[in-house]
N, C-alpha and C positions, 0 to 999 in steps of 0.2 A: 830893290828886291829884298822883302823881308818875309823870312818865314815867319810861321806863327810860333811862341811859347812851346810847345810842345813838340812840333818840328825843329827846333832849332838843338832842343836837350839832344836829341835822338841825331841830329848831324855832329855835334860835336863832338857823341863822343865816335861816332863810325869816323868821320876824318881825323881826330884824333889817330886813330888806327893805321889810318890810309897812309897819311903825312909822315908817320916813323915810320913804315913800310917802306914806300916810294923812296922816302930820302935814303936810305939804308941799302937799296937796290939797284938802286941807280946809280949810287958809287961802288957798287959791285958791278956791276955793268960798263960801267968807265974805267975802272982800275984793270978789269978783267976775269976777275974773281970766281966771278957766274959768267959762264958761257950765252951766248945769243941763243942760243936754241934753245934757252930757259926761257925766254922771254915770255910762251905762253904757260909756261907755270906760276908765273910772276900775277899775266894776266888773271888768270884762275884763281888766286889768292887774292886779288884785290875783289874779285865778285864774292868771295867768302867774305869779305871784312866789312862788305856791306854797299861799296861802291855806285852799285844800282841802285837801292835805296836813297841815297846820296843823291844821284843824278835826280830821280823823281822828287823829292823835296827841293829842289832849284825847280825844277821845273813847274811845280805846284805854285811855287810863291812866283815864278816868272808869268804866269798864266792869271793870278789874283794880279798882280800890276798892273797888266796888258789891260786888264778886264778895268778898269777905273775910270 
């Protein structure tokens, strides 16, 4: 599954973002740090940082695949 040139600029840098988020929150979430009941603020900042976006470009290039 290969995005295109143009999709791929545009994933890297939104996961980019995701990736130091997630990693970063998730050991606040293990250690204890951030409570669970953050959990849908955590949510809601990964749909800011682009995460949906994210999922549609896999999805796109999973669908050009499929299509072959």
């Amino acid at each position: 599954v290969t995005p295109t040139p143009e999709e791929s600029a545009e994933l890297a840098n939104i996961m980019n973002q995701i990736d130091t988020y997630r990693e970063e929150m998730v050991m606040r979430f293990i250690l204890g740090i951030e409570p669970l009941e953050n959990f849908d603020k955590y949510l809601a900042q990964m749909k800011k940082l682009g995460i949906d976006r994210a999922i549609q470009i896999y999805q796109a290039a999973l669908e050009r695949y499929k299509s072959r």
